[in-house]
C-alpha positions as CSV (number, residue, x, y, z in Angstrom):
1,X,0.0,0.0,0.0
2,X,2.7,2.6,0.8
3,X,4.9,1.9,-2.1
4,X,1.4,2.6,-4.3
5,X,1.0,5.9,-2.6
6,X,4.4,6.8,-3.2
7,X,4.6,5.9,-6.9
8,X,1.3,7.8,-7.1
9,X,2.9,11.2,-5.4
10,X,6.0,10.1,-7.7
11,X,3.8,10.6,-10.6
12,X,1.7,14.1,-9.3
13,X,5.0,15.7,-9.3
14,X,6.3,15.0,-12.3
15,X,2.7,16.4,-13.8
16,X,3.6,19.0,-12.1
17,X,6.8,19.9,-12.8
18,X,5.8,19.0,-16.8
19,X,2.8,21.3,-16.2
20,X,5.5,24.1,-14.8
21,X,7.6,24.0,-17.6
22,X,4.7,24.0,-20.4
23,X,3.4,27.2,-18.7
24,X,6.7,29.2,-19.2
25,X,6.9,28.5,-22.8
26,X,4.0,29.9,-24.6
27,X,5.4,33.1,-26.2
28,X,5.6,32.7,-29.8
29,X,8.0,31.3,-31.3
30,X,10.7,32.7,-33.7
31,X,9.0,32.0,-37.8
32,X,5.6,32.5,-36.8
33,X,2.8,35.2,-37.1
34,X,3.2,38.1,-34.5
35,X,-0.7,37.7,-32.5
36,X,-2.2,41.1,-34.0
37,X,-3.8,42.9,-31.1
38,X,-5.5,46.4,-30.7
39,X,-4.6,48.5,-27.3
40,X,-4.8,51.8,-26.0
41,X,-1.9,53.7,-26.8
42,X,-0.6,56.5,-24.0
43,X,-2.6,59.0,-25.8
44,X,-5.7,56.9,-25.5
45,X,-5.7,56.2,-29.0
46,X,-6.2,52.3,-30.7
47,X,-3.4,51.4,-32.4
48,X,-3.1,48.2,-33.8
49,X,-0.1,45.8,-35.0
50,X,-1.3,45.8,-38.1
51,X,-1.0,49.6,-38.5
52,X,3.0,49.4,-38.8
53,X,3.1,46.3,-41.3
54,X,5.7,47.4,-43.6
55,X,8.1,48.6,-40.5
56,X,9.9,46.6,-38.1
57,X,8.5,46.5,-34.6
58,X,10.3,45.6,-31.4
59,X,7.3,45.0,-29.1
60,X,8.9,44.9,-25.6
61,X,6.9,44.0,-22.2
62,X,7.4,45.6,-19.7
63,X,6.1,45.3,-15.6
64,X,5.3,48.7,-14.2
65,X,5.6,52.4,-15.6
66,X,7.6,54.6,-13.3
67,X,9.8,52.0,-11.9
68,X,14.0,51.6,-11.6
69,X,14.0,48.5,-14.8
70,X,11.4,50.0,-17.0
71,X,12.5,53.4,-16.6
72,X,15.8,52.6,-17.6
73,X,14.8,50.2,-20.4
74,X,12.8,52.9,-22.0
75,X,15.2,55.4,-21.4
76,X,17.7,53.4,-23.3
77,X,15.1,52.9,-26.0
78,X,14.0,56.7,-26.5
79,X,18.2,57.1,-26.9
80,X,18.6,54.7,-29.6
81,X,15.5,55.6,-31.3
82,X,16.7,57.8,-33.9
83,X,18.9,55.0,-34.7
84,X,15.9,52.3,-35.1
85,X,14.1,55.0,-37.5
86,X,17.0,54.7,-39.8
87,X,16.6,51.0,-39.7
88,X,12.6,51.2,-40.8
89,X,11.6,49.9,-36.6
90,X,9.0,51.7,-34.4
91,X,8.8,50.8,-30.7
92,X,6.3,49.6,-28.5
93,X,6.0,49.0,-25.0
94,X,3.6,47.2,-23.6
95,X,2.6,46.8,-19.6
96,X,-1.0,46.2,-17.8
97,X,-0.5,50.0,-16.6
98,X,-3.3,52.6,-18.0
99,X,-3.2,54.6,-21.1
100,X,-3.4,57.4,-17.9
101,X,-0.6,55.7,-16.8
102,X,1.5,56.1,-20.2
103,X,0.8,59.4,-20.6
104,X,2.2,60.7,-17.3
105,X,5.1,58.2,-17.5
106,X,5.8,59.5,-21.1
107,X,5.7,63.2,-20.5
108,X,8.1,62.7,-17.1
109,X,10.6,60.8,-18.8
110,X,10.6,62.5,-22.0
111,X,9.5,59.3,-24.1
112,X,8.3,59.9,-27.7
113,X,7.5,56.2,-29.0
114,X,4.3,54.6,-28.1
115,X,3.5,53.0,-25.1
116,X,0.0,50.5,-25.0
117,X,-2.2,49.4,-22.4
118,X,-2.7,46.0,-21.8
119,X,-5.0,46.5,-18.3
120,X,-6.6,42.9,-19.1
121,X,-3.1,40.9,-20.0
122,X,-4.8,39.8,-22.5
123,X,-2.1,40.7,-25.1
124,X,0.7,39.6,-22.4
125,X,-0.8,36.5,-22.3
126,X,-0.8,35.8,-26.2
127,X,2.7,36.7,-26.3
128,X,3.7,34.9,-23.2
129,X,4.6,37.8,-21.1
130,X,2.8,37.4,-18.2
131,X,4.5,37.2,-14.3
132,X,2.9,38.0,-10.8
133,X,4.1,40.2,-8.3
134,X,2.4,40.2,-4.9
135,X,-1.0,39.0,-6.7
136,X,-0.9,40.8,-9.6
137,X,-0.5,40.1,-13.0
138,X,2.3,42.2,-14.8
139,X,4.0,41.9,-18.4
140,X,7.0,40.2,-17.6
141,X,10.6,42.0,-19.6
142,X,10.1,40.1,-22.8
143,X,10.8,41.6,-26.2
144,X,9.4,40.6,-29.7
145,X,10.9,41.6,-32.8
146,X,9.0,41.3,-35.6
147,X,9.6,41.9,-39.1
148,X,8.0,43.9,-41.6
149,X,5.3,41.3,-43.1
150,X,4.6,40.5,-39.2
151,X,6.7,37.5,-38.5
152,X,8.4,37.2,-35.5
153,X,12.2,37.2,-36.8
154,X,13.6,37.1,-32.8
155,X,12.5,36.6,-29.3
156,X,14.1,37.8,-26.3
157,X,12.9,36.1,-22.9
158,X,13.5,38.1,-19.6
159,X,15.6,40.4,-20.8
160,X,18.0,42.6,-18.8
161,X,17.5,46.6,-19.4
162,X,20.8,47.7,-19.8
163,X,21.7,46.5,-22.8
164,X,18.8,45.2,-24.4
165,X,18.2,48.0,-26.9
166,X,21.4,47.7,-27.7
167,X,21.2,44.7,-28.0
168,X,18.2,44.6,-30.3
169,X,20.0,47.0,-32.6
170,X,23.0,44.7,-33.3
171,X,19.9,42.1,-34.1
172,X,18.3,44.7,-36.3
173,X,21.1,45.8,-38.0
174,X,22.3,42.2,-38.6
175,X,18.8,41.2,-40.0
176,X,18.4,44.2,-42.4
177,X,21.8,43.4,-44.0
178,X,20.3,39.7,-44.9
């Protein structure tokens, strides 16, 4: 009887842990269609995937407006941005923060790209950007590049602000030269 019971709790943990490592992994892969979405933009304007076929987009996720990470990660972005025009790239950042939210976070850190409201996760979710933090559901720091006929071309999974624009440059740059 006991060795039974064990082979069964054997079994419920490996569900488990096959369960926990399934759950990580649903972000898009690298080849396939970007998930189109529509979201409130900081200026409480739609705007759609689909509006910048044509461009490249890095569409980067993003926890909370207004904190140390994301402040610096869009910093960094709004620096190189001049240098992703030239390269045919728009950016967006995503979090579950308001459109309200955006605008203030925008106009204090002196941000001129987009930045979309995602209050539902709904969109984190598709693209598999989706953590908790003391109960609540944030975009977790994953980044989406996707190419001009709305492919993902590369996929960046809990990214490190520092250097990920620049890092997404380099990948840009590489990809534009193909």
């Amino acid at each position: 009887m006991s060795r039974t019971r064990t082979l069964v709790a054997a079994c419920c943990v490996l569900v488990a842990a096959i369960a926990a490592l399934g759950a990580g992994s649903t972000a898009p892969a690298a080849g396939s269609a970007a998930p189109a979405f529509t979201l409130t933009n900081n200026n409480g304007d739609p705007t759609k995937l689909s509006d910048f076929h044509g461009k490249w987009v890095v569409l980067y996720f993003y926890p909370k407006d207004f904190t140390s990470g994301c402040t610096l990660e869009a910093h960094n972005f709004q620096a190189d941005l001049k240098k992703y025009e030239q390269l045919n790239a728009v950016i967006l950042g995503v979090s579950v923060d308001t459109a309200a939210s955006h605008k203030d976070f925008c106009a204090k850190e002196g941000l001129s790209f987009k930045l979309l409201s995602d209050p539902d996760a709904k969109v984190s979710g598709e693209y598999g950007s989706i953590m908790e933090y003391e109960g609540n559901k944030l975009s977790a720091r994953n980044t989406f590049l996707i190419d001009p006929e709305g492919k993902i071309a590369k996929v960046y999974l809990g990214v490190k602000p520092a250097a990920h624009s620049q890092e997404v440059l380099t990948e840009l740059a590489a990809l534009e030269k193909k």
